[in-house]
MIMAR-888122 format. One record per residue (C-alpha): residue number from 1; z, x, y. Coordinates in Angstrom, 2 decimals. Each point is the difference from the previous one (the first is absolute). Last residue first. Layout:
BEGIN
{NUM, {Z, X, Y}}
...
This chain:
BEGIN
{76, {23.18, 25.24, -157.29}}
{75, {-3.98, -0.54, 0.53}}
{74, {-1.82, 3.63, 0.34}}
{73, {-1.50, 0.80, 3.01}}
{72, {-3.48, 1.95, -0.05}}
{71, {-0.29, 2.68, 2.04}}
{70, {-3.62, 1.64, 0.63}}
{69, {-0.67, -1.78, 3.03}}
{68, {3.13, 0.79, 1.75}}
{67, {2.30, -2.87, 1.25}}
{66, {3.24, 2.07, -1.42}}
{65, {-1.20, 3.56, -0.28}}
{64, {-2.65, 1.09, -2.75}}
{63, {-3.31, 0.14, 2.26}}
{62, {-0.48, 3.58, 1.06}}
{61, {2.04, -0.68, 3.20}}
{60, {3.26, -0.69, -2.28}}
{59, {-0.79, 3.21, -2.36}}
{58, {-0.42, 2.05, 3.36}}
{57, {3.20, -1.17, 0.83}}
{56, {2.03, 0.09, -3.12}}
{55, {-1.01, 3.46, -0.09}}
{54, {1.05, 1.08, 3.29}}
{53, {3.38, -0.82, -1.19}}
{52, {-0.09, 1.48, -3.32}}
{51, {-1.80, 3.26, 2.01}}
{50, {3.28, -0.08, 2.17}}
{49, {2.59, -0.26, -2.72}}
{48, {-1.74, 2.94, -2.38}}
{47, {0.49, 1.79, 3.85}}
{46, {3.60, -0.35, -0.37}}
{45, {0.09, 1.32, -4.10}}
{44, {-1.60, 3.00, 1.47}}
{43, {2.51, 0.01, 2.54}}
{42, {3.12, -0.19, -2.29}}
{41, {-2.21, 2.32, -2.61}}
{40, {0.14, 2.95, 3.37}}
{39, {3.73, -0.65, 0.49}}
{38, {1.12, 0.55, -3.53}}
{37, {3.65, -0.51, 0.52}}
{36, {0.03, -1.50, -4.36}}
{35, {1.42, -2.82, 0.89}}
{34, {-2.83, -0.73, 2.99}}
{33, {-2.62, 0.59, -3.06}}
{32, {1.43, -2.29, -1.86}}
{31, {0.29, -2.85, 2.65}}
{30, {-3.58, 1.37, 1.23}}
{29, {-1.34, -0.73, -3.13}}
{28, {1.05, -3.53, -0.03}}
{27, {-1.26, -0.59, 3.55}}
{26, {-3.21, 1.07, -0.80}}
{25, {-0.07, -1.82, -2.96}}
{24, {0.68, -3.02, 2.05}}
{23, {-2.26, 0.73, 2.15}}
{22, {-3.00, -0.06, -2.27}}
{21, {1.19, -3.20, -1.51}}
{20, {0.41, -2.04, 3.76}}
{19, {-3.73, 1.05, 1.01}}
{18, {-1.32, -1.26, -3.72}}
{17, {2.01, -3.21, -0.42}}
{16, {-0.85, -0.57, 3.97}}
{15, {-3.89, 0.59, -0.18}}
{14, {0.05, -2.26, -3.38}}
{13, {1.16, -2.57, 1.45}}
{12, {3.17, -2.51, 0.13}}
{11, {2.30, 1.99, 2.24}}
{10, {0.42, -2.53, 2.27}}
{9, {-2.56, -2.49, -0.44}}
{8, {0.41, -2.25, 2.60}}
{7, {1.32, -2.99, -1.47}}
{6, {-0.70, -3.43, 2.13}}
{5, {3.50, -1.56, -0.05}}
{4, {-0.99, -3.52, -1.62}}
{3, {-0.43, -3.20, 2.78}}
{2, {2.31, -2.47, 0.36}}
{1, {-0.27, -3.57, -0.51}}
């Protein structure tokens, strides 16, 4: 008998959905602003990526990462 792969949660919170959103927008307004040789948008659009990242953080300490309090799984 073998015993079931124990899932971690990868990506299955609400601190992830949030943190991985906000960077993607960042990204996706850098790409425009990067073809458009705006330099100071390209590192506006770098620091979007940063506060998505430190977002997901704080959000994951708050309660809404993986084993968080305030997360509640949802059966697949």
């Amino acid at each position: 008998m073998t015993n079931p792969i124990a899932d971690p949660g990868h990506g299955h919170s609400p601190a992830a959905w949030v943190a991985v959103t906000i960077m993607l927008i960042g990204f996706a307004i850098g790409t425009v602003f990067f073809c458009l040789e705006q330099s100071t948008g390209v590192w506006i659009s770098a620091a979007i990526v940063v506060i998505g990242a430190i977002t997901g953080v704080v959000l994951a300490k708050a309660g809404y990462g993986v084993k968080g309090p305030k997360y509640a799984p949802k059966a697949h």
